[in-house]
Each structure stands twice: as C-alpha cells, then as structure tokens.
N, CA and C atoms as an extended XYZ file, in Angstrom:
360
Properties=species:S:1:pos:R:3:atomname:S:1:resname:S:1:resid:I:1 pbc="F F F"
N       125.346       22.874      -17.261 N   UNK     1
C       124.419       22.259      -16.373 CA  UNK     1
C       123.334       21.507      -17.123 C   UNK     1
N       123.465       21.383      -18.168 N   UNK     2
C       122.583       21.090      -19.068 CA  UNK     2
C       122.598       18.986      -18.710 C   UNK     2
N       123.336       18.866      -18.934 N   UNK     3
C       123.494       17.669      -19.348 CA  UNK     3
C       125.107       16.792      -17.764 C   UNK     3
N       124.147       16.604      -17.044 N   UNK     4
C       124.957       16.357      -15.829 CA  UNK     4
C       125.617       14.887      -15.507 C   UNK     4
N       124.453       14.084      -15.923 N   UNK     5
C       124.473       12.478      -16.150 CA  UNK     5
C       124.443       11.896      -17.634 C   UNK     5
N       124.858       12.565      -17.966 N   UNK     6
C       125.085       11.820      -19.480 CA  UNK     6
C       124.059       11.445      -19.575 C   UNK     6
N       122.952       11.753      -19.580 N   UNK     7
C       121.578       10.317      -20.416 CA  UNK     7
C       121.269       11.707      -21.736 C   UNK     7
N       120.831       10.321      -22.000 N   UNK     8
C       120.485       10.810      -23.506 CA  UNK     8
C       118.589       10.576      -23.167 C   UNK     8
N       117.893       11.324      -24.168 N   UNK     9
C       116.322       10.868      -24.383 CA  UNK     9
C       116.209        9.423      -24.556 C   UNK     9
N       116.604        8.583      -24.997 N   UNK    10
C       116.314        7.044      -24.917 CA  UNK    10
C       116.731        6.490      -23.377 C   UNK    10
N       117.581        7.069      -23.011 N   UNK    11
C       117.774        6.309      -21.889 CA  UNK    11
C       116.991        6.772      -20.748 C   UNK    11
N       116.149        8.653      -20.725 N   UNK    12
C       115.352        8.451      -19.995 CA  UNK    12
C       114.134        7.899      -20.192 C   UNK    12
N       113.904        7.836      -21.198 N   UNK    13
C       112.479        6.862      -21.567 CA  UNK    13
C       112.399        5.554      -21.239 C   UNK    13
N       113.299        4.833      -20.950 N   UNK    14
C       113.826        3.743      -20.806 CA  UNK    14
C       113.123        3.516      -19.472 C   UNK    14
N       114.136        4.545      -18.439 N   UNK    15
C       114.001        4.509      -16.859 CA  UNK    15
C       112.672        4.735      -16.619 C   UNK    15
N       112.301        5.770      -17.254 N   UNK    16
C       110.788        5.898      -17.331 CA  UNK    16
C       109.747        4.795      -17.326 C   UNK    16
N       109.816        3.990      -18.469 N   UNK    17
C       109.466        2.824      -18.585 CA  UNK    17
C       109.731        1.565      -17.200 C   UNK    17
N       110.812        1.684      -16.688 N   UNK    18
C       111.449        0.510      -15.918 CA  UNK    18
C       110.536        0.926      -14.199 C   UNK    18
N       110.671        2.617      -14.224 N   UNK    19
C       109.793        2.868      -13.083 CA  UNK    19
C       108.095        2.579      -12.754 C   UNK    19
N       107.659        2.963      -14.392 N   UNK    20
C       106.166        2.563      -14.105 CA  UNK    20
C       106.005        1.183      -13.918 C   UNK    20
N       106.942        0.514      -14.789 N   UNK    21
C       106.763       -0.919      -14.750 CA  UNK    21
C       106.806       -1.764      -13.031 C   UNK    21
N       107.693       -0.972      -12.235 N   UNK    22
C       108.090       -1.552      -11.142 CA  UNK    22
C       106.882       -0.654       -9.992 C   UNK    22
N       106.424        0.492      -10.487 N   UNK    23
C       105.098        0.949       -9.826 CA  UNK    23
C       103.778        0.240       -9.925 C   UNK    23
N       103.718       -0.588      -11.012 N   UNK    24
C       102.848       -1.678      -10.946 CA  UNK    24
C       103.084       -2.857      -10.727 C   UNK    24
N       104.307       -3.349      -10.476 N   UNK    25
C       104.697       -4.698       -9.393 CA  UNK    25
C       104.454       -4.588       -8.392 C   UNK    25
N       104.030       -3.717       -7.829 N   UNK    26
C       103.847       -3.597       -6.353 CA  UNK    26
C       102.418       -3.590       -6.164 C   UNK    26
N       101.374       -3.167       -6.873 N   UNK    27
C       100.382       -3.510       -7.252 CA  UNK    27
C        99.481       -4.726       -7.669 C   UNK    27
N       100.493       -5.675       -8.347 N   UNK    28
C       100.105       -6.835       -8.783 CA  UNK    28
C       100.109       -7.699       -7.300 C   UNK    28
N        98.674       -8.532       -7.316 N   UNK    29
C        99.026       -9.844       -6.214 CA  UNK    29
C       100.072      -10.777       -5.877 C   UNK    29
N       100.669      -10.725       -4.751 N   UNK    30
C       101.869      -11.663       -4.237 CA  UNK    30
C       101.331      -13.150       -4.557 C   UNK    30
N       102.321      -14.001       -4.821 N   UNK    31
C       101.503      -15.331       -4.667 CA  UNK    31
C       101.517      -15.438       -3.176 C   UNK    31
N       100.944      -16.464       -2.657 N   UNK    32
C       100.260      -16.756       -0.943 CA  UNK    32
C       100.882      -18.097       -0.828 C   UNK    32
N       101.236      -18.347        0.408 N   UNK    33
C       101.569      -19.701        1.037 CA  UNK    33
C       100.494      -20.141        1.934 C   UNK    33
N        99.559      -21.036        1.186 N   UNK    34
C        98.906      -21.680        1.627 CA  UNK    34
C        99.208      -22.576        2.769 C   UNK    34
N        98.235      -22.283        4.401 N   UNK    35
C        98.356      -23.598        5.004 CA  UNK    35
C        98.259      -24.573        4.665 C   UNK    35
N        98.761      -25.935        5.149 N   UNK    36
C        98.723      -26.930        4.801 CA  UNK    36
C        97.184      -27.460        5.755 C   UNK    36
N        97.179      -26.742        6.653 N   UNK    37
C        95.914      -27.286        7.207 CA  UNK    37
C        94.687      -26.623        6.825 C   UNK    37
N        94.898      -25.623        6.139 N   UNK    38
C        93.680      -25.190        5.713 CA  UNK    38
C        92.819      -25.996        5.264 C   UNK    38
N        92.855      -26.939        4.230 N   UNK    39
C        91.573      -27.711        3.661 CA  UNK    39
C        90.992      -28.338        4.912 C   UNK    39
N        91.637      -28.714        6.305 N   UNK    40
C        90.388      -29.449        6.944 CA  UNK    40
C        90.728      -28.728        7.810 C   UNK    40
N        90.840      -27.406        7.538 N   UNK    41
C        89.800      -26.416        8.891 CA  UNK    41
C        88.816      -25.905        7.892 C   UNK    41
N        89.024      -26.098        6.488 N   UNK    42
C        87.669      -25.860        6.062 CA  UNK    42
C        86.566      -26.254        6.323 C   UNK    42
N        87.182      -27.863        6.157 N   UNK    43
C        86.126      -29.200        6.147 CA  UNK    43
C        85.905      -29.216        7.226 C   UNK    43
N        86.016      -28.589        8.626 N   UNK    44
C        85.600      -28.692       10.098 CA  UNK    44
C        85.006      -27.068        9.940 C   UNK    44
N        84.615      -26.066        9.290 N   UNK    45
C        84.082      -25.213        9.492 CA  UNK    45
C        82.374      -25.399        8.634 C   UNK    45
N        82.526      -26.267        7.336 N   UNK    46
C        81.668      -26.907        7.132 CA  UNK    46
C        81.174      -27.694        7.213 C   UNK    46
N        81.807      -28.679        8.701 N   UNK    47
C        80.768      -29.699        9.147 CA  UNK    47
C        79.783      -28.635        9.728 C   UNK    47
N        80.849      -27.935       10.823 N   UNK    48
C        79.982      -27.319       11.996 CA  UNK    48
C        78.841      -26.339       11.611 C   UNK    48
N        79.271      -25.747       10.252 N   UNK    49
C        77.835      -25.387        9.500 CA  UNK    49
C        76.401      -25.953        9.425 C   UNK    49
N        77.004      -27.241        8.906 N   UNK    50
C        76.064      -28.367        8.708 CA  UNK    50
C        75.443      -28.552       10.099 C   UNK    50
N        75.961      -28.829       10.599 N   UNK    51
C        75.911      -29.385       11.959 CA  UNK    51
C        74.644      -28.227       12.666 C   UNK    51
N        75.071      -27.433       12.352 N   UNK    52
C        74.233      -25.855       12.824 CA  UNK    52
C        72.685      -25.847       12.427 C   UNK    52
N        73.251      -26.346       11.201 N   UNK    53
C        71.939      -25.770       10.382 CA  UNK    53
C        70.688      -27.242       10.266 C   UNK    53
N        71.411      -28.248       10.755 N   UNK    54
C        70.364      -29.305       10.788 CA  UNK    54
C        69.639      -29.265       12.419 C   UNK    54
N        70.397      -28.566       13.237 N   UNK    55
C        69.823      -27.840       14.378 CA  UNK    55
C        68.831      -27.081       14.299 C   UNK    55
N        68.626      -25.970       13.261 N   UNK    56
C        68.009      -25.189       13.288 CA  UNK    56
C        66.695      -25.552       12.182 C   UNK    56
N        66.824      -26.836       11.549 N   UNK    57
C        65.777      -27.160       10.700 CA  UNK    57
C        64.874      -28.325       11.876 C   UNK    57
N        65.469      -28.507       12.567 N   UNK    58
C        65.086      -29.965       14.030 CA  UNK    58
C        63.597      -28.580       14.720 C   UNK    58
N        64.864      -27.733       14.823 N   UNK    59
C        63.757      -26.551       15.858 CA  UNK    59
C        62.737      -25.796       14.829 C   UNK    59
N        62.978      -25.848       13.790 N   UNK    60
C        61.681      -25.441       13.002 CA  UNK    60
C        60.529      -26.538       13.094 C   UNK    60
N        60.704      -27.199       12.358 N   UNK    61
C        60.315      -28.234       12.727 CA  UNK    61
C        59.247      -28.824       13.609 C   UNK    61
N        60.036      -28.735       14.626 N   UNK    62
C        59.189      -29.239       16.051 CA  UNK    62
C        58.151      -27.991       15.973 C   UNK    62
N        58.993      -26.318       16.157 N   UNK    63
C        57.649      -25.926       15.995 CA  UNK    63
C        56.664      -25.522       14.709 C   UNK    63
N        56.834      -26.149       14.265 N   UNK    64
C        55.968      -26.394       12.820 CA  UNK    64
C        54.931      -27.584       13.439 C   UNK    64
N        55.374      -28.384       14.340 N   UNK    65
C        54.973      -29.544       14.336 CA  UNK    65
C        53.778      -29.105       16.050 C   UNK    65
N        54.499      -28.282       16.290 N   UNK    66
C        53.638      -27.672       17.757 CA  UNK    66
C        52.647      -26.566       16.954 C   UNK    66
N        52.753      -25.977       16.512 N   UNK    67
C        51.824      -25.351       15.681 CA  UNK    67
C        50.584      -26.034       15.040 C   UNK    67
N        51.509      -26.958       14.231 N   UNK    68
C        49.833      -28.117       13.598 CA  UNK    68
C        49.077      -28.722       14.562 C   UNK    68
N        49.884      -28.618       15.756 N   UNK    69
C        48.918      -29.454       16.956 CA  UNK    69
C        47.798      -28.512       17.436 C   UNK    69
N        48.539      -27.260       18.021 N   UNK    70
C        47.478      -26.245       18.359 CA  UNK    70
C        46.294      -26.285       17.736 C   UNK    70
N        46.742      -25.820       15.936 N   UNK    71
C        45.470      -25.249       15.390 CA  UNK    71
C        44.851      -26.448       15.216 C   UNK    71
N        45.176      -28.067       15.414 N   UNK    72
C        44.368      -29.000       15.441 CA  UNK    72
C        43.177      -28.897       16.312 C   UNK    72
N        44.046      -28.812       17.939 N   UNK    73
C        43.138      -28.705       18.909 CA  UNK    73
C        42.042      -27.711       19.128 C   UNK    73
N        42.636      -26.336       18.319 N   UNK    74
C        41.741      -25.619       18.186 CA  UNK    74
C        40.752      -25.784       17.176 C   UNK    74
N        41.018      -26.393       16.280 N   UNK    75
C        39.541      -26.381       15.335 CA  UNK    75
C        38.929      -27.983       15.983 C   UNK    75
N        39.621      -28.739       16.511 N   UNK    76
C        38.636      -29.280       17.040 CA  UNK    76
C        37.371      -28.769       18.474 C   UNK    76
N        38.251      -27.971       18.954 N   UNK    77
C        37.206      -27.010       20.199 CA  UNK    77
C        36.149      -26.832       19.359 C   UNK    77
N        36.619      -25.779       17.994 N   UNK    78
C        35.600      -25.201       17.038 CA  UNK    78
C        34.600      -25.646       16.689 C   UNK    78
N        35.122      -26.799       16.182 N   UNK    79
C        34.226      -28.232       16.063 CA  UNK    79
C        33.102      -28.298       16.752 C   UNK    79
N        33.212      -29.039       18.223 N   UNK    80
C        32.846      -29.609       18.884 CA  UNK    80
C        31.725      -28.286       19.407 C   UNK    80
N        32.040      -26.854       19.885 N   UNK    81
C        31.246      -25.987       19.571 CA  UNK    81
C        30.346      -25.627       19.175 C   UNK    81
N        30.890      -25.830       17.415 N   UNK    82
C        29.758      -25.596       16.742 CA  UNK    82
C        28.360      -26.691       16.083 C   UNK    82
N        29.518      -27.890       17.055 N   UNK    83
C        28.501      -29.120       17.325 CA  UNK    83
C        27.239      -28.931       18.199 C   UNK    83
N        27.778      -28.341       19.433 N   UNK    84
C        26.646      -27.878       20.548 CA  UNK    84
C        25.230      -27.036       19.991 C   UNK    84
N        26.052      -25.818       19.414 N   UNK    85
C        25.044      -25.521       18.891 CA  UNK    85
C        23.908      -25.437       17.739 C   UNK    85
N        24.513      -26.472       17.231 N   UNK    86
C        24.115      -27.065       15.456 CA  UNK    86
C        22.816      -27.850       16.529 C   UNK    86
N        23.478      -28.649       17.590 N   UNK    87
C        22.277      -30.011       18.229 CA  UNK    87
C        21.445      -28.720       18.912 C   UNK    87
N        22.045      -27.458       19.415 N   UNK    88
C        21.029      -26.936       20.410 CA  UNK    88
C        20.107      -26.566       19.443 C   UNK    88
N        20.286      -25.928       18.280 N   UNK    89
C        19.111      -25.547       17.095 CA  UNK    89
C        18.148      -26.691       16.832 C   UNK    89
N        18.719      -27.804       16.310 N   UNK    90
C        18.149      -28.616       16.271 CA  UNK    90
C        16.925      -29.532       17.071 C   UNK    90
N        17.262      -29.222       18.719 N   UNK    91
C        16.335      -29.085       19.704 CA  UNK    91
C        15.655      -28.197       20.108 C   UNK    91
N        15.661      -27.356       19.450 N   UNK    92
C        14.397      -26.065       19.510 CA  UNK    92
C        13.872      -26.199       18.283 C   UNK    92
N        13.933      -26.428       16.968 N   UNK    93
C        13.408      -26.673       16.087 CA  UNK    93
C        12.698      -27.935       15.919 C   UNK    93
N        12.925      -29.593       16.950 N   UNK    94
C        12.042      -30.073       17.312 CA  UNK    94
C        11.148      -29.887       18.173 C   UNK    94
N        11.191      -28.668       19.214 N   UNK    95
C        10.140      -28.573       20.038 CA  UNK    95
C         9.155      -27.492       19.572 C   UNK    95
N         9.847      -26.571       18.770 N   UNK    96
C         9.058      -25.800       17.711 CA  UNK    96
C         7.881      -26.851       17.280 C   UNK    96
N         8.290      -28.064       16.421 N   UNK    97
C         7.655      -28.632       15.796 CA  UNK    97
C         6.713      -29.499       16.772 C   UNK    97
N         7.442      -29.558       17.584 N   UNK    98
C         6.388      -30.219       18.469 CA  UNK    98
C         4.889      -29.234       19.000 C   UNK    98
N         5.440      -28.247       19.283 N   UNK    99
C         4.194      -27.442       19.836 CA  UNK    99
C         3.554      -26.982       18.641 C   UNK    99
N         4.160      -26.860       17.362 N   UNK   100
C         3.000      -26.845       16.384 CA  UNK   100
C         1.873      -28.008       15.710 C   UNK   100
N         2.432      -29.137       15.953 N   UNK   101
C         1.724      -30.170       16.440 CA  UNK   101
C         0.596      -30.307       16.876 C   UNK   101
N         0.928      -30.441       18.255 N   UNK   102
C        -0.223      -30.298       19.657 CA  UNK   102
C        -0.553      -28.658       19.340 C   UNK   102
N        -0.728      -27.747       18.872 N   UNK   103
C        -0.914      -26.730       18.614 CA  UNK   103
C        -2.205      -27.185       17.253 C   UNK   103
N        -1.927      -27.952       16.426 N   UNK   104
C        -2.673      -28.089       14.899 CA  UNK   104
C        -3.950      -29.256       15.439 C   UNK   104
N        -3.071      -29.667       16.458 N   UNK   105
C        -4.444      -31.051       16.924 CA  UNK   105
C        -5.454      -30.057       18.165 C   UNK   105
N        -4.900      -29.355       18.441 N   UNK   106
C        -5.568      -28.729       19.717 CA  UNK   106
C        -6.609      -27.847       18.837 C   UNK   106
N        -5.835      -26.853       17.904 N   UNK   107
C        -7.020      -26.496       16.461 CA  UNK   107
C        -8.110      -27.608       15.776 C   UNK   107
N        -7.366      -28.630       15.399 N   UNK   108
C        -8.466      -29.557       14.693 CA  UNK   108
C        -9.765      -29.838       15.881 C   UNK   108
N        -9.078      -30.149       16.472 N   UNK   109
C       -10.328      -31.028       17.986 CA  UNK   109
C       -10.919      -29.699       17.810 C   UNK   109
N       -10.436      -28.391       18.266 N   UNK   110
C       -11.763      -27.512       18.489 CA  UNK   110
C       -12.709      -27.742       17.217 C   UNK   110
N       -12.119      -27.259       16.053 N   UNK   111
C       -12.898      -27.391       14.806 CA  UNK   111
C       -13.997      -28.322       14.788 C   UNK   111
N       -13.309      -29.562       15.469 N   UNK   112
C       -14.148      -30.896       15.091 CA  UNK   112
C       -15.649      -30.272       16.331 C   UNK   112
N       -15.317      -30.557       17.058 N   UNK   113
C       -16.203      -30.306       18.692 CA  UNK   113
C       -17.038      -29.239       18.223 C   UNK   113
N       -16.724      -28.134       17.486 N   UNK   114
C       -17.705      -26.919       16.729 CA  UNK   114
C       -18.701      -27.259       15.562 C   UNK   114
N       -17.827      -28.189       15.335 N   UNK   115
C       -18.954      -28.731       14.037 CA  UNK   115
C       -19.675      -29.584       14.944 C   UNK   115
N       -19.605      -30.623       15.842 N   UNK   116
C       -20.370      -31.374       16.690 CA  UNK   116
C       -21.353      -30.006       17.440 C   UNK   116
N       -21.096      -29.525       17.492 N   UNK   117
C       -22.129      -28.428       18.478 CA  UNK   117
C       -23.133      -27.960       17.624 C   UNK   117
N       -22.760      -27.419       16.282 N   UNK   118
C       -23.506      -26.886       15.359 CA  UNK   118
C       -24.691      -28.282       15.504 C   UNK   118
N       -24.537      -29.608       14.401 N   UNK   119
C       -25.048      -30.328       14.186 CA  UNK   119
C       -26.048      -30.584       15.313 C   UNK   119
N       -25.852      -30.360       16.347 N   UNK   120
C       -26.915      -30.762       17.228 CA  UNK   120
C       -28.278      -29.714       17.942 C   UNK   120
C-alpha cells in the first residue's frame, strides 16, 4: 500500500508546484472587455459634472452677491444713524454754546452796570 500510483518524490513536488501555481491563477486579475461606449459615457458623466458644478458656483454666487447687498444696506442704515446722531450732538453743543454766550454777555452787562452803580 505503500506506493499505489507510482509517483515518485519529484513527481509529487512537481504536482505540488503545478497546484499552487494554478491556486494563484485564480487569484490573479482577468483581463476585462471594455465597452466600447464607455469613453463617452464618461465624457457625458463629466459634462454633467461640470454642468452641476457651474450651477452650484452661479448659486453661490448670487448669494455671495445678496449678502454684499444686505451688509451694504445695512451699514448704510448704520451710517445714516450714526449721522443723526453725530448732527443731534452737534446741535446741542451749539446751543450749549449758545447759552454760554448770552450767559457770558448777560455776566459782563451785570459787571459793567455794577461798576456804573459804584462810580456814581
């Protein structure tokens, strides 16, 4: 029972060899049959990319462009605001000055009229 198929040690080393070898053919990548239409369903998957994405730079965009308007309008409110009250200071600080004025002449005249009283 020893020896049933006639092989000898070289010839199972052999098979040995022929099996791993064919256990990694099956392993190795098949070559592929390329569609023939593949290249322009590429080229139609990267228009529509394109196509997508110049969409989505249009809508940035605009609101990029609605945005600069806002904060326009709003710093012009700001503006105009802090216009009001820049002029409203400014009109209390002339009437300030005004009543210190008529305030310094209303002092002088007495002064003067006191010295006229003395002298006489």
């Amino acid at each position: 029972m020893r020896d049933l198929k006639n092989t000898g040690f070289n010839d199972r080393l052999s098979a040995q060899k022929d099996a791993k070898q064919a256990l990694l053919a099956r392993f190795k990548p098949k070559p592929t049959v390329q569609d023939p239409e593949f290249e322009k369903l590429a080229e139609k998957r990267a228009a529509e990319k394109e196509a997508i994405r110049q969409q989505h730079e249009l809508a940035k965009a605009e609101l990029r462009r609605e945005k600069a308007e806002k904060d326009a309008a709003r710093l012009a409110a700001e503006m105009a605001a802090q216009e009001e009250v820049d002029a409203a200071k400014r009109a209390a600080r002339k009437e300030r000055k005004q009543l210190t004025k008529e305030e310094q002449k209303a002092a002088r005249d007495a002064r003067y009229a006191a010295r006229k009283a003395r002298k006489r």
